[in-house]
N, CA, C and O atoms as a GROMACS GRO file, in nm:
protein
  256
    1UNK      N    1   0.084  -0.118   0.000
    1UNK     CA    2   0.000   0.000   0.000
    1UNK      C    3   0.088   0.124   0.000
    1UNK      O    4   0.180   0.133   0.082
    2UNK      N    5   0.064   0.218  -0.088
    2UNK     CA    6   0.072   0.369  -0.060
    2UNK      C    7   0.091   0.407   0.040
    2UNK      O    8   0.062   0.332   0.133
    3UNK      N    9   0.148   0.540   0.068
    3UNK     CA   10   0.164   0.601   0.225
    3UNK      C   11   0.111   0.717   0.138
    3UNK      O   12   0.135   0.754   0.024
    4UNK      N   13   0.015   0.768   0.255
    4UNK     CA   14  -0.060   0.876   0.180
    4UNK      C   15  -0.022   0.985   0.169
    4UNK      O   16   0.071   1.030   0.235
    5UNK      N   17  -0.098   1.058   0.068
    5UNK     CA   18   0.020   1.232   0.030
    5UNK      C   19  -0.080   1.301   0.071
    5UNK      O   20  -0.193   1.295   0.025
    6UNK      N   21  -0.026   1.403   0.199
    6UNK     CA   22  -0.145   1.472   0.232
    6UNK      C   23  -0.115   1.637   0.169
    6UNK      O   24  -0.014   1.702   0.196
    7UNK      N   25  -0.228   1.682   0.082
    7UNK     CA   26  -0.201   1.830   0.060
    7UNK      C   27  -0.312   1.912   0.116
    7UNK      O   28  -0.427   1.887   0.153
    8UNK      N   29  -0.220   2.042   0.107
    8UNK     CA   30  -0.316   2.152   0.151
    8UNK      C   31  -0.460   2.198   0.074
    8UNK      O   32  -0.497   2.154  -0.034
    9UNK      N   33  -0.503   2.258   0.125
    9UNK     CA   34  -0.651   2.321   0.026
    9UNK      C   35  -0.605   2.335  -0.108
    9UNK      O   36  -0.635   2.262  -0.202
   10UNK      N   37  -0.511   2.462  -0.110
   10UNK     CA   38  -0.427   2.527  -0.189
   10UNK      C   39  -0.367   2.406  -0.286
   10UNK      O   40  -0.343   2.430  -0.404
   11UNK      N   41  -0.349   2.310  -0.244
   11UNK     CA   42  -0.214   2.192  -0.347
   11UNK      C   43  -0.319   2.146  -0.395
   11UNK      O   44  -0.318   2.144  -0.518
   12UNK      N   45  -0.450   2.093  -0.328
   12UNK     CA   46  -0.535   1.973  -0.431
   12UNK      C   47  -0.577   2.054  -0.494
   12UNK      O   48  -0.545   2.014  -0.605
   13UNK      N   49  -0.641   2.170  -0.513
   13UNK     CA   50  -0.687   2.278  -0.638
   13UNK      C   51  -0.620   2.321  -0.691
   13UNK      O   52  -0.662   2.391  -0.784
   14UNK      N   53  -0.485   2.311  -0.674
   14UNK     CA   54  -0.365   2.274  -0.785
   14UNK      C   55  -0.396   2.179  -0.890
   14UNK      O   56  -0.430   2.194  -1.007
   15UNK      N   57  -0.377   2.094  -0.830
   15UNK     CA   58  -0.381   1.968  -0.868
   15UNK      C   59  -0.456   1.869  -0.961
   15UNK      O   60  -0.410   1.787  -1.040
   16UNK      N   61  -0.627   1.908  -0.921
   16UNK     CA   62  -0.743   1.927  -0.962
   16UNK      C   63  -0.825   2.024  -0.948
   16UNK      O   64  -0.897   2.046  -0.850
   17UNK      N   65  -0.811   2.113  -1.094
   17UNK     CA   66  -0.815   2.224  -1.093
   17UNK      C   67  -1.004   2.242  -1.133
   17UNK      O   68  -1.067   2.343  -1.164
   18UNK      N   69  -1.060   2.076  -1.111
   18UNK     CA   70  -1.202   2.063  -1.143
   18UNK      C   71  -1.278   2.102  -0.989
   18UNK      O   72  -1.401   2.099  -0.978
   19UNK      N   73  -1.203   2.132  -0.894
   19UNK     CA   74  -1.254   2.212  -0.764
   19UNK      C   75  -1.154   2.346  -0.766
   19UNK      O   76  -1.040   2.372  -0.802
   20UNK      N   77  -1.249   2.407  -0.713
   20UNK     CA   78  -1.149   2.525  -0.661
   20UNK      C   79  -1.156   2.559  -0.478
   20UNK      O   80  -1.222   2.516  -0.384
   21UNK      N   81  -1.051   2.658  -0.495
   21UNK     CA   82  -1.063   2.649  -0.362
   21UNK      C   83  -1.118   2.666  -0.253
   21UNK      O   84  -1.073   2.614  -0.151
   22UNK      N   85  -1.262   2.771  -0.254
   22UNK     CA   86  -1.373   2.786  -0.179
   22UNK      C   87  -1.464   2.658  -0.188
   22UNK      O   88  -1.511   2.627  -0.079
   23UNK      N   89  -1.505   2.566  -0.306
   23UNK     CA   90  -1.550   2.507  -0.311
   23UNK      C   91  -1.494   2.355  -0.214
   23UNK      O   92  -1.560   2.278  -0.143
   24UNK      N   93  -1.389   2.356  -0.240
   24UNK     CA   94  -1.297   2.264  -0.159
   24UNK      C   95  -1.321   2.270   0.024
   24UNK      O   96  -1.343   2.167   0.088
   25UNK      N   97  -1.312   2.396   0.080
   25UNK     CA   98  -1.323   2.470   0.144
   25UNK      C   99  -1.482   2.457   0.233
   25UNK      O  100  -1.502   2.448   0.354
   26UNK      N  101  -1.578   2.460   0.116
   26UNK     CA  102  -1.695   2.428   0.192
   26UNK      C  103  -1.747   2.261   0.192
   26UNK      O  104  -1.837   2.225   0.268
   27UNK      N  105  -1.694   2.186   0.117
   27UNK     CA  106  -1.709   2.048   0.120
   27UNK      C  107  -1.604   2.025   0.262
   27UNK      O  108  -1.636   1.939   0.343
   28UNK      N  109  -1.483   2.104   0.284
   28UNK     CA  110  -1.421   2.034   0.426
   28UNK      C  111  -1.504   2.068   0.535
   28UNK      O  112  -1.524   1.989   0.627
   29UNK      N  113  -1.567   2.215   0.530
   29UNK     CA  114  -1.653   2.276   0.606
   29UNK      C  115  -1.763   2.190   0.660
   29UNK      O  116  -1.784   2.170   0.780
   30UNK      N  117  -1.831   2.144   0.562
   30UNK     CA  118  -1.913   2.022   0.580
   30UNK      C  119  -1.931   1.883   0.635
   30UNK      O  120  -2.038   1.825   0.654
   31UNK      N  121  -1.766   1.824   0.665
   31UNK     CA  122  -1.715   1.714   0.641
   31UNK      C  123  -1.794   1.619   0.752
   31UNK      O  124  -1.770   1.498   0.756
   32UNK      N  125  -1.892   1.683   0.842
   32UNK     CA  126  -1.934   1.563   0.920
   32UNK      C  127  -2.056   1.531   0.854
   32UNK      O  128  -2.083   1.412   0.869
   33UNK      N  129  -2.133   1.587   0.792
   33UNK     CA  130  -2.258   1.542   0.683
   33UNK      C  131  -2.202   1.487   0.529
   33UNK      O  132  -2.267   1.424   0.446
   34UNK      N  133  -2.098   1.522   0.523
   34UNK     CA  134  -2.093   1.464   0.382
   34UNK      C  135  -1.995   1.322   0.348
   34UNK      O  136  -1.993   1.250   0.248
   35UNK      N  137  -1.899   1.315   0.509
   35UNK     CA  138  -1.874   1.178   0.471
   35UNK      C  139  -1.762   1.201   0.466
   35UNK      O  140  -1.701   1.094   0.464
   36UNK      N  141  -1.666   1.320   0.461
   36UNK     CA  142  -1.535   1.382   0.388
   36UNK      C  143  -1.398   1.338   0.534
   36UNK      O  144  -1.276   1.330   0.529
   37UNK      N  145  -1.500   1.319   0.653
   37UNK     CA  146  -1.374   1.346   0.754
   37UNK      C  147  -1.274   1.206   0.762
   37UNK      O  148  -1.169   1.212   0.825
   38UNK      N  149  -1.316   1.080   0.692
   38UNK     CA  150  -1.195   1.032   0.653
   38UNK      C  151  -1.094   1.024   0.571
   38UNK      O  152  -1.012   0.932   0.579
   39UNK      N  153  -1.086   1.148   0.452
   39UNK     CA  154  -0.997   1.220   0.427
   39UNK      C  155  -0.895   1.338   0.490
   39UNK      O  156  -0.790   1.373   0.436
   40UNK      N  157  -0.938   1.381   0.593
   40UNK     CA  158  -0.908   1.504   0.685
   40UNK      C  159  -0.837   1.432   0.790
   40UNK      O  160  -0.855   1.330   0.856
   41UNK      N  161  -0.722   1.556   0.779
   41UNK     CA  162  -0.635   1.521   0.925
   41UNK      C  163  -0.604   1.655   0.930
   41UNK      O  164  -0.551   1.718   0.838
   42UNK      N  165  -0.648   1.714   1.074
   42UNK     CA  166  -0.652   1.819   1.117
   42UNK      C  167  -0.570   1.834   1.246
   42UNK      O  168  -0.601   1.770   1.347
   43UNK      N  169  -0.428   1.950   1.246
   43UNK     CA  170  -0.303   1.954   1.399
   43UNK      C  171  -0.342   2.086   1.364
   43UNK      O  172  -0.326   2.149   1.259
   44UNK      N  173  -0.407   2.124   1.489
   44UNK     CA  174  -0.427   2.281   1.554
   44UNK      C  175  -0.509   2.327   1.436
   44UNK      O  176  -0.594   2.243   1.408
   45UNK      N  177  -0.512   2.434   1.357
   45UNK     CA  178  -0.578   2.511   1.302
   45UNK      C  179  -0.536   2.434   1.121
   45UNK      O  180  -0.601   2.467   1.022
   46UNK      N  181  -0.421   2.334   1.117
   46UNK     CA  182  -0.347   2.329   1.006
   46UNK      C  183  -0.453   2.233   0.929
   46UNK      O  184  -0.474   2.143   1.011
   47UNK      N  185  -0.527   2.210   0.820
   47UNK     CA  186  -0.621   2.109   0.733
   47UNK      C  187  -0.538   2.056   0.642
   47UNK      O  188  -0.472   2.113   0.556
   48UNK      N  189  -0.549   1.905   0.675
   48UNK     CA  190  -0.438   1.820   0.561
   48UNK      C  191  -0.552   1.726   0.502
   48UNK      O  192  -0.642   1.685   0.575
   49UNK      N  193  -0.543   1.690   0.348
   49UNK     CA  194  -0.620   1.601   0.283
   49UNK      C  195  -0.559   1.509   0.236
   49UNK      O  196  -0.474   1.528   0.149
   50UNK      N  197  -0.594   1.374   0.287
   50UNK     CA  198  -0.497   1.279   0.242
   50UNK      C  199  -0.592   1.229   0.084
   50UNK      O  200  -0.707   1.187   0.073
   51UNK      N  201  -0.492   1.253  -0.017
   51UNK     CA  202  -0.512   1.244  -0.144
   51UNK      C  203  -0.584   1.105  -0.219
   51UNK      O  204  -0.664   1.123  -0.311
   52UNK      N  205  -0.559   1.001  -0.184
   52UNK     CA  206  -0.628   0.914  -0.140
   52UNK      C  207  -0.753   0.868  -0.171
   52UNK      O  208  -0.812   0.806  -0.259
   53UNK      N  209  -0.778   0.938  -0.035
   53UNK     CA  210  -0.896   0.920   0.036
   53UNK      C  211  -0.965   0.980   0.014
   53UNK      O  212  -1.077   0.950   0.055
   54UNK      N  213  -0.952   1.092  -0.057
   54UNK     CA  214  -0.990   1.198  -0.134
   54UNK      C  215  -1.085   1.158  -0.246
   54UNK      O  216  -1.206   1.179  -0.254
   55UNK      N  217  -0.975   1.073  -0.358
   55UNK     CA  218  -1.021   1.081  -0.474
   55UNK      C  219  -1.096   0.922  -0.430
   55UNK      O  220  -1.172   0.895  -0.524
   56UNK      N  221  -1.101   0.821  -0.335
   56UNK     CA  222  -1.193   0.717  -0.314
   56UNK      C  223  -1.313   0.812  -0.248
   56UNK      O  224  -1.411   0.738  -0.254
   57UNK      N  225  -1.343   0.896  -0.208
   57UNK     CA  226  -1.488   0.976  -0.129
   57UNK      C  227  -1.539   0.978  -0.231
   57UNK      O  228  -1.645   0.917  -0.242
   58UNK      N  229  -1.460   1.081  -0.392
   58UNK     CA  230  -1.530   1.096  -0.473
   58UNK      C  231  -1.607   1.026  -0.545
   58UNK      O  232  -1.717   1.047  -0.597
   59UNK      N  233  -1.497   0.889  -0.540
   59UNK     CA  234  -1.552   0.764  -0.673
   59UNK      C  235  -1.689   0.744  -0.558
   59UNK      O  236  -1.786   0.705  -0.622
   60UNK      N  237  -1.722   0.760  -0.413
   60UNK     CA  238  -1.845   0.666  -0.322
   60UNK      C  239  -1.936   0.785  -0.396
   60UNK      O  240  -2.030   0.755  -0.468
   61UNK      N  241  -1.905   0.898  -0.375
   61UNK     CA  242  -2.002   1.003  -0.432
   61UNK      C  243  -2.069   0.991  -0.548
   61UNK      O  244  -2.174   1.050  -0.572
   62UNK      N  245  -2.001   0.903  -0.638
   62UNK     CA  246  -2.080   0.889  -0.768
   62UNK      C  247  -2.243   0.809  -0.770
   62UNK      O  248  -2.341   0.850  -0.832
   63UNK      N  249  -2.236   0.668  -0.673
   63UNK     CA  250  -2.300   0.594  -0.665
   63UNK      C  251  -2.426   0.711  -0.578
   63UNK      O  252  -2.542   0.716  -0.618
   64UNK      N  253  -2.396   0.764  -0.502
   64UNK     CA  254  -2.496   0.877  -0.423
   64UNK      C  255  -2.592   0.913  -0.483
   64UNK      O  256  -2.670   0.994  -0.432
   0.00000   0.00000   0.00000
């Protein structure tokens, strides 16, 4: 297995530039209704997205 790459708000809307970054932003905002907080790893104020876990939320989101 992978060791996961965790990026900032800022890096995955880099990255995938099919979110941006408010939008990103309010899906983390959300993350206890939408399912998102096992992507999220959160030290003090700092939001890390493990990439991942990320793009497996999305593929569950499709079936939704």
């Amino acid at each position: 297995m992978n060791d996961p790459q965790f990026l900032t708000v800022e890096q995955l809307a880099a990255k995938y530039p099919a979110f941006s970054e408010p939008s990103l932003r309010w899906m983390l905002f959300n993350r206890e209704t939408n399912g998102l907080t096992t992507a999220v790893v959160q030290i003090g104020r700092k939001v890390l997205i493990d990439e991942q876990a990320f793009v497996a939320w999305l593929r569950s989101r499709k079936a939704a």
